[in-house]
C-alpha positions in Angstrom: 3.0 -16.0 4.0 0.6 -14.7 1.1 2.9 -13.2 -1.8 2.6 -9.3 -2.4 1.0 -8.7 -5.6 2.5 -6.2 -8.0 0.4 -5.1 -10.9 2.1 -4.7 -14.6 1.2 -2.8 -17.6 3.5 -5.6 -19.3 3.7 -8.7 -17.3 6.6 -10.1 -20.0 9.3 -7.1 -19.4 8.0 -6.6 -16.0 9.2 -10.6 -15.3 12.2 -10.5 -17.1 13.4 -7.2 -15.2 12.2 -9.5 -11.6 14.4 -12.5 -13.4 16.9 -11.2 -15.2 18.2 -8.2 -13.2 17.1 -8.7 -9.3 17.2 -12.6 -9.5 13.9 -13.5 -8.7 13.5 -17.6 -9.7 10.4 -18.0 -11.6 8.1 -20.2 -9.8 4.8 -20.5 -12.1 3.7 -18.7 -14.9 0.5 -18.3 -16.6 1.7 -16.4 -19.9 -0.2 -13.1 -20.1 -1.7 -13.4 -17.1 0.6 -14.0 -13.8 3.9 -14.8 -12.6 4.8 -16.2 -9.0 8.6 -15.0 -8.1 10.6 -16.1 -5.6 13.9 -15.1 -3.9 14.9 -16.7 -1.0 11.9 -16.9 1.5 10.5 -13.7 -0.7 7.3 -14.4 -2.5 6.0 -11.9 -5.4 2.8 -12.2 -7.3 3.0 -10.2 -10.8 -0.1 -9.9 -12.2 -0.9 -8.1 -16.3 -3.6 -5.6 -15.5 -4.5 -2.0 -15.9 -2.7 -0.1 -13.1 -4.0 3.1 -12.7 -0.7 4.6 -12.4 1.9 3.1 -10.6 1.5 1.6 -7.1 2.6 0.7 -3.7 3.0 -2.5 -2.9 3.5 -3.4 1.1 5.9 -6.3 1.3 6.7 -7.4 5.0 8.8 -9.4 5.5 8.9 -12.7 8.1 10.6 -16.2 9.1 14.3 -16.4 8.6 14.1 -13.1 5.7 16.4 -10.2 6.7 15.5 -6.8 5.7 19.0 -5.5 6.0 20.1 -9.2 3.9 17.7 -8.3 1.3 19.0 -4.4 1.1 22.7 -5.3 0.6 20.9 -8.2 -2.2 19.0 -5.9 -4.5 21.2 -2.6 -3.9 24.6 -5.1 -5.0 22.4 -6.4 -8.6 20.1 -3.3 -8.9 23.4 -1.0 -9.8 20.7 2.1 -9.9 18.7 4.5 -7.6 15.7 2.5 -7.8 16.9 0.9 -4.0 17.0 3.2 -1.3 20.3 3.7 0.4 19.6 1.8 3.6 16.4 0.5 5.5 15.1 3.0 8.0 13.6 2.7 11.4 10.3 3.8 11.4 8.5 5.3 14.2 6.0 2.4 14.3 9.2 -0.1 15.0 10.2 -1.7 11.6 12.8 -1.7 9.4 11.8 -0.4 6.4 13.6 0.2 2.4 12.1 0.6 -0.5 12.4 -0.3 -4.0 10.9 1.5 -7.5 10.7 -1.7 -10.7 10.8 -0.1 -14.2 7.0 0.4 -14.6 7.1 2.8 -11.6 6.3 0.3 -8.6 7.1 0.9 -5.4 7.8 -2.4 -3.3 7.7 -1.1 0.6 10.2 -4.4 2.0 9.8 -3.9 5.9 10.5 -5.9 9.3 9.4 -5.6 12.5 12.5 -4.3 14.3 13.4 -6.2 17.6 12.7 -4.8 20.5 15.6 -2.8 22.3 17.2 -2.7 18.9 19.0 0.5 17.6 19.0 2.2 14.0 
């Protein structure tokens, strides 16, 4: 699966708030430049570059990741708002939660829901 990219303004704090504070291991770094993140099956690419603004970055989710897992992960270490309260069932059929990093991000974690399933 090809990692989500998320753009910073400052790749350093951006990678310590991924490390330090949602537990993302650090996979490869290119100082100033870009960051490969990984929790569990989870894949992020950080990247330094001018963001016009914050963005939104789709992150689906596949193999043996759990979108409701992941929730009850990031809400437990996040201790803010910046995770929604629960992952929603979207009209289209996916699970879907968000989360907002500290330069304003928005990572869209979703699943395809199984079929028959109930929110």
């Amino acid at each position: 699966m090809t990692p989500a990219v998320v753009r910073a303004r400052d790749l350093r704090t951006l990678l310590a708030h991924y490390r330090w504070v949602l537990g993302f291991e650090l996979m490869q770094e290119i100082s100033g430049v870009l960051a490969i993140v990984r929790r569990g099956g989870l894949l992020l690419q950080l990247w330094q570059g001018r963001a016009h603004g914050p963005q939104v970055c789709a992150v689906p989710l596949g193999g043996e990741a759990c979108v409701f897992r992941l929730h009850a992960e990031l809400a437990a270490v996040a201790r803010s708002a910046l995770v929604e309260d629960a992952p929603r069932l979207q009209a289209w059929g996916a699970w879907e939660f968000s989360l907002c990093d500290p330069q304003g991000n928005r990572l869209v974690f979703s699943q395809w829901a199984v079929r028959g399933a109930e929110a």
